[in-house]
C-alpha positions as CSV (number, residue, x, y, z in Angstrom):
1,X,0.0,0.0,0.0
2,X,3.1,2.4,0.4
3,X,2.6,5.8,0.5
4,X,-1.3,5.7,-0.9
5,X,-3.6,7.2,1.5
6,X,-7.6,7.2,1.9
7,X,-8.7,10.7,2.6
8,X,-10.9,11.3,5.2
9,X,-14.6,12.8,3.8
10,X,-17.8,11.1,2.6
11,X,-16.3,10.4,-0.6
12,X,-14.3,13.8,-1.1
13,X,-10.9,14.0,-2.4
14,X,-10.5,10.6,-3.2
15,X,-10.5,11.0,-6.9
16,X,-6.8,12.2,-7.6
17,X,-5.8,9.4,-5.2
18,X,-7.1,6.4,-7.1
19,X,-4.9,4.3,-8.9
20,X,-7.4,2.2,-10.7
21,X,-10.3,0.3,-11.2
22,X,-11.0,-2.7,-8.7
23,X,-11.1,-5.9,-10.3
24,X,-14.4,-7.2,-11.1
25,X,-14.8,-9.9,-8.5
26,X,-13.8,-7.1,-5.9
27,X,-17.0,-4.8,-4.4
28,X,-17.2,-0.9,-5.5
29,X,-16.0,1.9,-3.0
30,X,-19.8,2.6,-2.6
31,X,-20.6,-1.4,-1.6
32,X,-17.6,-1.2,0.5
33,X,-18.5,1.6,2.6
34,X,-22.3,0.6,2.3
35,X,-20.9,-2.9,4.5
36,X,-19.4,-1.5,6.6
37,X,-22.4,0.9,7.7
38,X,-24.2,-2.1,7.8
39,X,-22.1,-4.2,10.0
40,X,-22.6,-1.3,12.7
41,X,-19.0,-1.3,13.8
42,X,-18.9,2.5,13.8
43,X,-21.5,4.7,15.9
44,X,-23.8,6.1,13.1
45,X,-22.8,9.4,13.1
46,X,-18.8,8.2,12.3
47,X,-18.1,8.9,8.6
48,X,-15.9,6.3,6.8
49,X,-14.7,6.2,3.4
50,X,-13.0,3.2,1.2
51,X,-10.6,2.3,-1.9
52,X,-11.0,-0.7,-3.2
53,X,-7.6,-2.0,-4.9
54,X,-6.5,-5.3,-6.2
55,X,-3.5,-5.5,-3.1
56,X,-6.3,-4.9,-0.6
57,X,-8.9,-2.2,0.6
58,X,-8.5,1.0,2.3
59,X,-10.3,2.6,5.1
60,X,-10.4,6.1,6.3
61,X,-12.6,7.0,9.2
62,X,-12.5,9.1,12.4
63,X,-10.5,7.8,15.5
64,X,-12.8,9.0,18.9
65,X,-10.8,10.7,21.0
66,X,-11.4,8.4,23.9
67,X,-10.0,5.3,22.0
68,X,-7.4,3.2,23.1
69,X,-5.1,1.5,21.1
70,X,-6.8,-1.6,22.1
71,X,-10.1,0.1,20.4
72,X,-8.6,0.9,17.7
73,X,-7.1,-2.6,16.8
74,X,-10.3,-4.3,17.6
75,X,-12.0,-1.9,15.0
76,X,-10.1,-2.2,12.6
77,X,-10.5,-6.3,13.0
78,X,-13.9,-6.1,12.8
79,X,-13.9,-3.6,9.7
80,X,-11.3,-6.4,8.1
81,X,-13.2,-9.2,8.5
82,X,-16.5,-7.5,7.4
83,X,-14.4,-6.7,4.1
84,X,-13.1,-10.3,3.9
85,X,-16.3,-11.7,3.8
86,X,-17.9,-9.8,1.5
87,X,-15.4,-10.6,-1.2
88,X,-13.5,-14.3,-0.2
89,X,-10.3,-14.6,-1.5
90,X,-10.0,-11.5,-3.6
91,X,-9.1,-9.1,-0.2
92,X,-5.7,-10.2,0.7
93,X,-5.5,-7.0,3.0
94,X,-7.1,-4.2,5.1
95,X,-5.6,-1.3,5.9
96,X,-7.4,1.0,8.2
97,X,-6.9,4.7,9.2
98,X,-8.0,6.4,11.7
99,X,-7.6,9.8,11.8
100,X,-7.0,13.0,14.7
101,X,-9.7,15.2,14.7
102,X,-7.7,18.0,16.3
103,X,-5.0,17.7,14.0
104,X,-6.0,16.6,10.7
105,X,-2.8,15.4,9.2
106,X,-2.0,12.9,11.4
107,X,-3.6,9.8,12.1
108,X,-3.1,5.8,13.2
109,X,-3.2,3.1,10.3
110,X,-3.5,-0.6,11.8
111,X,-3.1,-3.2,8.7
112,X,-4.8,-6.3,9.3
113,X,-4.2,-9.7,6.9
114,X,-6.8,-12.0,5.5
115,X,-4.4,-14.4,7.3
116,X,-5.2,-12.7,10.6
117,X,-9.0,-12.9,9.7
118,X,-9.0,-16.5,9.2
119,X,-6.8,-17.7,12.0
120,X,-9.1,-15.3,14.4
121,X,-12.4,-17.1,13.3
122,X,-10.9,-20.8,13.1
123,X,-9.6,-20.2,16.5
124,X,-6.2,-20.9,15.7
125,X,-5.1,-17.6,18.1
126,X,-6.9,-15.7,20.7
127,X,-8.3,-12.5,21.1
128,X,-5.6,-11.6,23.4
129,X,-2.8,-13.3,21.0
130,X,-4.1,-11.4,17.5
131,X,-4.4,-7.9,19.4
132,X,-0.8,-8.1,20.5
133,X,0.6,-9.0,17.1
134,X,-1.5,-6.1,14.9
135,X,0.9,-3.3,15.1
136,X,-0.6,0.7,15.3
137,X,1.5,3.4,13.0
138,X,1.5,6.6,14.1
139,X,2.1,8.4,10.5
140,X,1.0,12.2,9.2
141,X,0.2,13.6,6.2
142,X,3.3,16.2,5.1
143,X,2.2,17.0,1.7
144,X,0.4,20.0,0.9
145,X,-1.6,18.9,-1.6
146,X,-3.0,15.8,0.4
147,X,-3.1,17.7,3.7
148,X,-5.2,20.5,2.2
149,X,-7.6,17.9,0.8
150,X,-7.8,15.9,3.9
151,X,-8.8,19.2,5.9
152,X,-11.7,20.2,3.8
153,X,-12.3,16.7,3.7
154,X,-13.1,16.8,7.2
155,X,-14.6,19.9,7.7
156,X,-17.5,19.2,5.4
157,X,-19.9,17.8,7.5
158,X,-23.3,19.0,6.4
159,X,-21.9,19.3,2.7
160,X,-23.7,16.7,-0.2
161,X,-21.6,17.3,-2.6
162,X,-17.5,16.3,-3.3
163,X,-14.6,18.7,-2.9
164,X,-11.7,18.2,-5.1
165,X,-8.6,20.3,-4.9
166,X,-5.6,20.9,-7.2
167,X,-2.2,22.8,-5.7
168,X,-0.4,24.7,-8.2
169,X,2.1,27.5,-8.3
170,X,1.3,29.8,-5.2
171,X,-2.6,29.0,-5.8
172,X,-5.2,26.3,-4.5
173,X,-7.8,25.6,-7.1
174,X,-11.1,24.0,-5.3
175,X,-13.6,22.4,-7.4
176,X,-17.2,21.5,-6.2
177,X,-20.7,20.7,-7.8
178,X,-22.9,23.4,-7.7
179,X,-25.8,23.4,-6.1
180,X,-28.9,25.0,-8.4
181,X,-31.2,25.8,-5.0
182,X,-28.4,27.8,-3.3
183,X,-28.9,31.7,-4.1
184,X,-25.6,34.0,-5.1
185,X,-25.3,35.0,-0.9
186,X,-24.9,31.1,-0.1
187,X,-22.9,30.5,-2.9
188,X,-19.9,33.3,-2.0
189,X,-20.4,32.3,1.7
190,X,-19.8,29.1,0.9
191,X,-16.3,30.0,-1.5
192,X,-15.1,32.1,1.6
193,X,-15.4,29.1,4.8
194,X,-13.6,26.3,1.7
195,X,-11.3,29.1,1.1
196,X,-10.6,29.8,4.7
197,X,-10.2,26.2,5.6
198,X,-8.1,25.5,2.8
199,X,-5.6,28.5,3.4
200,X,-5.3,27.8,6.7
201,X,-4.0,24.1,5.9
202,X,-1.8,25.4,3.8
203,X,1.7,26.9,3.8
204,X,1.7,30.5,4.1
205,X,3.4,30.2,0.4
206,X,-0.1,29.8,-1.2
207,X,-1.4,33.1,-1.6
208,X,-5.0,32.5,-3.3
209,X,-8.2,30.4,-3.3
210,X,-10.0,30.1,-6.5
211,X,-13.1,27.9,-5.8
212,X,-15.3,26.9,-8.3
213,X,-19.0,25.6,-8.6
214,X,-19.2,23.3,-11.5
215,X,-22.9,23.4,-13.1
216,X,-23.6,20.1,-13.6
217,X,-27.0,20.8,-15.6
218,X,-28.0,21.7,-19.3
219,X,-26.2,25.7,-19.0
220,X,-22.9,24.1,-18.0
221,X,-22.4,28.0,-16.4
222,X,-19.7,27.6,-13.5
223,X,-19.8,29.9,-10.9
224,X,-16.3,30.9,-10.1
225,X,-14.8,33.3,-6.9
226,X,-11.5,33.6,-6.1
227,X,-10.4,34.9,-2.6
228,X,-6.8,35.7,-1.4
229,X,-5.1,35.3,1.6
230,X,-5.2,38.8,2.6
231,X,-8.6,39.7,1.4
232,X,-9.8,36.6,3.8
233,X,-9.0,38.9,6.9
234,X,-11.3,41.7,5.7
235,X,-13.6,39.7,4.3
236,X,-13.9,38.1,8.1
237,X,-14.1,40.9,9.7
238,X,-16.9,42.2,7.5
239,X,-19.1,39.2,7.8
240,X,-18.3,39.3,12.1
241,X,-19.9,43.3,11.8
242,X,-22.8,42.0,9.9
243,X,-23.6,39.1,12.0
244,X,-23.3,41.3,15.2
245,X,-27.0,42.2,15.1
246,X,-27.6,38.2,15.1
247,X,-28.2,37.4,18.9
248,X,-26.3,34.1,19.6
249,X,-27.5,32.3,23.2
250,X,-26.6,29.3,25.3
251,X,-29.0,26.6,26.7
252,X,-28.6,24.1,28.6
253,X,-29.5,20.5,27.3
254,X,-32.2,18.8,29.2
255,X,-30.9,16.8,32.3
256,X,-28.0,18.7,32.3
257,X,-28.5,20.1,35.9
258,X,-30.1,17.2,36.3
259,X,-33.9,17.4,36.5
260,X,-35.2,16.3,33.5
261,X,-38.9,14.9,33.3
262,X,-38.1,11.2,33.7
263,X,-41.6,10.0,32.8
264,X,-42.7,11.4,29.4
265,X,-38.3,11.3,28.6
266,X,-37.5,9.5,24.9
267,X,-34.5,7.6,24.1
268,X,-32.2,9.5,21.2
269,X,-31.1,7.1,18.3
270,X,-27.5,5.2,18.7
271,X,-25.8,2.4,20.0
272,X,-27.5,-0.2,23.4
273,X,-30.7,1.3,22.8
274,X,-31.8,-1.7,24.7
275,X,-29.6,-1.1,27.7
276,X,-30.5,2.4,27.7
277,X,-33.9,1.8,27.9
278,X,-33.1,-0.7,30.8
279,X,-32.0,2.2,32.7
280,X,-34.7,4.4,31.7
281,X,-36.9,1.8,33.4
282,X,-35.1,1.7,37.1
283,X,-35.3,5.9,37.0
284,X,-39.4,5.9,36.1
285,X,-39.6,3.4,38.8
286,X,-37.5,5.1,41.3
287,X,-39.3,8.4,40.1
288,X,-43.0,7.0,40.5
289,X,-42.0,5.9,44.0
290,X,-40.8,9.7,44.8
291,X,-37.1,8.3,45.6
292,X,-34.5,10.8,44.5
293,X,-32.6,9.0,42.0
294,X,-29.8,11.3,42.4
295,X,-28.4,14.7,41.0
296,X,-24.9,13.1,39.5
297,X,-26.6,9.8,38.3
298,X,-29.6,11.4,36.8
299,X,-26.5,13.7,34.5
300,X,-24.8,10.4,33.9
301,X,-27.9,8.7,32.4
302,X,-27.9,11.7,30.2
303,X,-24.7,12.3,29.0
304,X,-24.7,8.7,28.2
305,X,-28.0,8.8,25.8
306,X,-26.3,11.9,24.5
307,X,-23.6,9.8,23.2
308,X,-24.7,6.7,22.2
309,X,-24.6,7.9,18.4
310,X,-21.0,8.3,18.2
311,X,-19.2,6.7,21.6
312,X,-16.9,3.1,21.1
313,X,-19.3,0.8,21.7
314,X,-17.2,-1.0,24.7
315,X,-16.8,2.1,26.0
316,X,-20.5,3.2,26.5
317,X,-21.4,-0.4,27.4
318,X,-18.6,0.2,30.7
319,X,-20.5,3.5,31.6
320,X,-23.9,1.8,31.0
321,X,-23.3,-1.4,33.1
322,X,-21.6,0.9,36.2
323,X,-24.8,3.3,35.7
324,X,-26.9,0.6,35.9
325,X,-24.9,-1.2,39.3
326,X,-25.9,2.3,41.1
327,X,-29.6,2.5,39.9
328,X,-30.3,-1.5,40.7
329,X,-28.6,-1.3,43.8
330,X,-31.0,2.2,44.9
331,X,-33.8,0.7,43.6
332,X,-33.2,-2.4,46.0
333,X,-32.3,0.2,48.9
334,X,-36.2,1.5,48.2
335,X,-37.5,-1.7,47.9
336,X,-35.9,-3.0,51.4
337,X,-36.8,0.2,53.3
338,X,-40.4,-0.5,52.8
339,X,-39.9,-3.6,55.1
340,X,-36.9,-2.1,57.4
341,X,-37.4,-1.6,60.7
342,X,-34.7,-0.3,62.8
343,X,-32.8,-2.3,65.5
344,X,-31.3,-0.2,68.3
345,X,-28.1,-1.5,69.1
346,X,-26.8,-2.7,73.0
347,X,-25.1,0.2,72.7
348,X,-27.4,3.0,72.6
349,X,-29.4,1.3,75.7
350,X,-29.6,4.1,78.6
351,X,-27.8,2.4,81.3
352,X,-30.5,2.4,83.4
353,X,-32.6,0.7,81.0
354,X,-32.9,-3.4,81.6
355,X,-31.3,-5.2,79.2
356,X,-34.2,-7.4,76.7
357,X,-32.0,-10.8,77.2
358,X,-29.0,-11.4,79.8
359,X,-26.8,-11.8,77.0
360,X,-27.2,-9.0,75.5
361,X,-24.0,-6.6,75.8
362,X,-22.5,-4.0,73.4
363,X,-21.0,-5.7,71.0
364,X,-17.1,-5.4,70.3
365,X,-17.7,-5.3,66.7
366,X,-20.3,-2.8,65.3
367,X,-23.0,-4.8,63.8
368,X,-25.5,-3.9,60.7
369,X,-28.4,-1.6,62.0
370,X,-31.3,-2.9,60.5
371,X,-29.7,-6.7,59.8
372,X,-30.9,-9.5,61.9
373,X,-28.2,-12.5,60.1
374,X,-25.5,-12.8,57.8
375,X,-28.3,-12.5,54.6
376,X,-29.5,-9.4,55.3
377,X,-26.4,-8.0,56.2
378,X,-25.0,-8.6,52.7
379,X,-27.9,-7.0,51.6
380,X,-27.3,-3.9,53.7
381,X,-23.7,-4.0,52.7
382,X,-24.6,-4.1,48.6
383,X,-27.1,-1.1,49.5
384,X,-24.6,1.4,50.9
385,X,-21.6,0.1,48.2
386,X,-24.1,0.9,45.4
387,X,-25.3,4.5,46.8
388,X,-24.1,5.3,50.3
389,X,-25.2,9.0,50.1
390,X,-28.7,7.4,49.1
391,X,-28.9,5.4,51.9
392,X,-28.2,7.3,54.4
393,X,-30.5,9.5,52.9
394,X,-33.1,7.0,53.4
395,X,-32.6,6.2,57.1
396,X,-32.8,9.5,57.9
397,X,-35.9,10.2,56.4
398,X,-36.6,6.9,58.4
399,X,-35.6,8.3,61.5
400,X,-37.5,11.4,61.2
401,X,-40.5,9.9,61.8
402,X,-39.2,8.7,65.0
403,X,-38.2,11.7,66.8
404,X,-40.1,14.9,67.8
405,X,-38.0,16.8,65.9
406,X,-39.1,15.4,62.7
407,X,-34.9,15.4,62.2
408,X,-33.7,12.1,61.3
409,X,-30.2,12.5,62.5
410,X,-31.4,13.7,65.9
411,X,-32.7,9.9,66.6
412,X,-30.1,8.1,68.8
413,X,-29.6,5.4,66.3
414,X,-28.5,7.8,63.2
415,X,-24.8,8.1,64.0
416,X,-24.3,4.0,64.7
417,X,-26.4,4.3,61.2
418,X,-23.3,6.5,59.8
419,X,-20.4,4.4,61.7
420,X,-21.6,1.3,59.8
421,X,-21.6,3.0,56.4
422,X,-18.2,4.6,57.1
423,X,-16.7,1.3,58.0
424,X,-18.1,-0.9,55.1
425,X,-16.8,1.9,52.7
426,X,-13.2,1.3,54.0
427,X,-13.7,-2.6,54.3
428,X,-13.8,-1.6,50.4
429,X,-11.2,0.3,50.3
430,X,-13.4,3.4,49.5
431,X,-11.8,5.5,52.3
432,X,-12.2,8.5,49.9
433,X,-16.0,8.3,50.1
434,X,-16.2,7.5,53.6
435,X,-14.1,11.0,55.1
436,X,-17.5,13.3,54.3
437,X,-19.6,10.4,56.8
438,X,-17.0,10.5,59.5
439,X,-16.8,14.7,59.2
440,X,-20.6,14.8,59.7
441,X,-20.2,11.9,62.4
442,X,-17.1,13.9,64.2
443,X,-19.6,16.6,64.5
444,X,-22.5,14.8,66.0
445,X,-20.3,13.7,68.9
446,X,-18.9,16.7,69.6
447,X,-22.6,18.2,69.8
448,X,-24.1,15.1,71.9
449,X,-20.5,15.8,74.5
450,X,-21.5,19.3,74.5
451,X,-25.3,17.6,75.5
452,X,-23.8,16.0,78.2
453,X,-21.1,18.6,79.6
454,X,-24.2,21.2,80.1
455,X,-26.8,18.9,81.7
456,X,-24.2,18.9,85.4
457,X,-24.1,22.6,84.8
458,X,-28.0,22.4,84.7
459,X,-28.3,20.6,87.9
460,X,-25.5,23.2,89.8
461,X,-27.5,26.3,88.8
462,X,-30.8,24.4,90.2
463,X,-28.8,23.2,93.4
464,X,-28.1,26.9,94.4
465,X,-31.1,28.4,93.6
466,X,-32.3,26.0,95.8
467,X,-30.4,27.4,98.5
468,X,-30.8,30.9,97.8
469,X,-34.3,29.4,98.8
């Protein structure tokens, strides 16, 4: 494959790279790309391209910026055997490229063999063992010519129609068709941002843009509008004063301060629609229940639908599945609180109260409030692991009911309630979590101790009025 390259667009640019027709027996560019899409590899709104070639195919697509190398290897597998299979025995090899969004020259190629294909799906290596021997090149584009054509490439992404440029002398000639609906306005617009975007790709040698419209239809009239690099400055500026009168706002997305309207909520398109609506479920049933699913989980649901169109697939799947550990694990804590009733521990027993057995004594190690054997406990444990903020959320509210105060943390049992979720968190070596429950725990002492130290004081004052008496 040497030095050819796929450039990046939905079909754009590729013409002055092609180095011939495919072979017969070999699938088109178009039913190349059309498999691929098909197969579902790539989140929907990833554009791919492909040249088809008697020495292999070529793939150009968009690397996410969250992709490991890992990712990236296991795509391009799955992209080579999708190839391989469409044509058997006429691809001897796929080459893949993904390339840097923020910097539109470079990009990673992984080359994968029909070899490698076969041995995967006969099982004659691993996973593991095929990963590690696909190598990734990191490689950039250095040529003018091909970086200014992979840059507009890019860039279009509401454009139909192909871009095609041509580097000569200190000029950039930029063909495109022209399209008959757009009015004179659109049309210069249009020359001044492929202008702009293909000056600033290039070196600061090429001095002019000509860009022109070719009319496809019976007139054959080409619209063409040349721009230079200098004129692109004014010509900015002038556009920024017109548009200053155009108010631009900011809004917020729904969900994302968190409240969002759970119930009449739809699902966007993209990948795990199914998981998704799994955890669209466990928030309409925590909602109908009035349990507070949460500020920061509520956002996390959303920014996950948000992404599902163009997130790795693994990826989403990770923050879908620990999502979805949280939501099971608070909608277990609501479902158990419905039957929970509180046990008061030896320890909280006034000492002038009898004990309920003779064997009861306060215990050396602090046992689960609320758990009567081992089963339970777990429970309790898996409650407070999934959501500890939740749960004690829910005990106080609990409590509340209990004390004249209507304040749950007021009850006597509440800070044993806290000293059990602070120790299971560092049992799990979520110590982290655990320092905001022993702050608010440090302070209820201290406030029951001051309790205490005033109630002798109390007494004194009474004892001398009494002899004032």
């Amino acid at each position: 494959m040497g030095e050819k390259k796929v450039i990046l667009v939905s079909g754009l640019a590729i013409s002055s790279l092609l180095l011939g027709l495919p072979a017969l027996a070999l699938p088109s560019d178009g039913e190349a790309v059309d498999a691929l899409e098909k197969a579902k590899i790539l989140a929907p709104t990833i554009r791919l391209n492909a040249r088809v070639a008697e020495d292999g195919i070529e793939v150009a697509t968009y690397k996410n910026p969250k992709a490991n190398q890992n990712d990236c290897k296991i795509e391009a597998l799955l992209i080579a055997k999708t190839l391989v299979d469409l044509a058997p025995g006429e691809v001897p090899r796929v080459v893949v490229y993904f390339y840097n969004s923020t910097s539109l020259s470079s990009f990673k190629q992984v080359s994968v063999t029909a070899g490698d294909v076969k041995a995967f799906a006969a099982g004659a290596v691993s996973k593991d063992e095929l990963l590690k021997s696909l190598v990734i090149k990191d490689d950039s584009i250095i040529e003018p010519a091909k970086r200014v054509a992979s840059y507009l490439s890019e860039r279009q992404y509401v454009r139909p129609n192909r871009v095609n440029t041509q580097l000569k002398d200190d000029q950039i000639f930029i063909t495109t068709a022209l399209d008959s609906n757009m009015s004179e306005r659109l049309l210069k617009l249009e020359a001044v941002k492929l202008a702009e975007q293909a000056l600033e790709a290039a070196p600061v040698e090429y001095k002019l843009a000509q860009v022109t419209f070719v009319d496809h239809g019976q007139s054959k009239e080409n619209r063409v509008i040349s721009i230079s690099r200098s004129s692109l400055a004014v010509v900015g500026e002038a556009i920024n004063g017109a548009l200053q009168a155009v108010s631009l706002t900011t809004q917020k997305a729904q969900g994302a301060d968190g409240k969002v309207d759970i119930q009449t909520y739809e699902l966007k398109d993209g990948l795990r629609k199914s998981e998704r609506s799994e955890l669209l479920t466990i928030l309409r049933h925590l909602d109908k229940e009035a349990v507070n699913a949460g500020k920061a989980n509520i956002a996390e649901f959303m920014a996950i639908d948000d992404i599902a169109a163009t997130a790795i697939d693994a990826e989403l799947l990770d923050r879908i599945d620990k999502l979805k550990v949280l939501l099971t694990g608070l909608e277990a804590n609501m479902e158990s609180n419905k039957e929970f009733k509180t046990v008061v521990p030896a320890s909280s027993i006034p000492a002038t109260s009898k004990p309920a057995t003779s064997t009861a004594a306060t215990p050396s190690k602090l046992a689960a409030p609320g758990a009567t054997d081992e089963g339970s406990a777990d429970i309790l444990k898996a409650r407070i692991l999934a959501n500890p903020a939740a749960h004690i959320a829910a005990m106080e509210a609990r409590l509340a009911q209990k004390t004249k105060s209507h304040i749950g943390e007021e009850h006597s049992n509440f800070p044993t309630i806290l000293q059990y979720v602070i120790d299971t968190l560092k049992a799990n070596g979520r110590s982290a979590e655990a320092a905001p429950f022993e702050a608010r725990l440090a302070k209820l002492q201290a406030k029951a101790q001051e309790k205490i130290q005033e109630k002798p004081q109390d007494k004194g004052q009474d004892k001398t009025q009494e002899t004032g008496k």
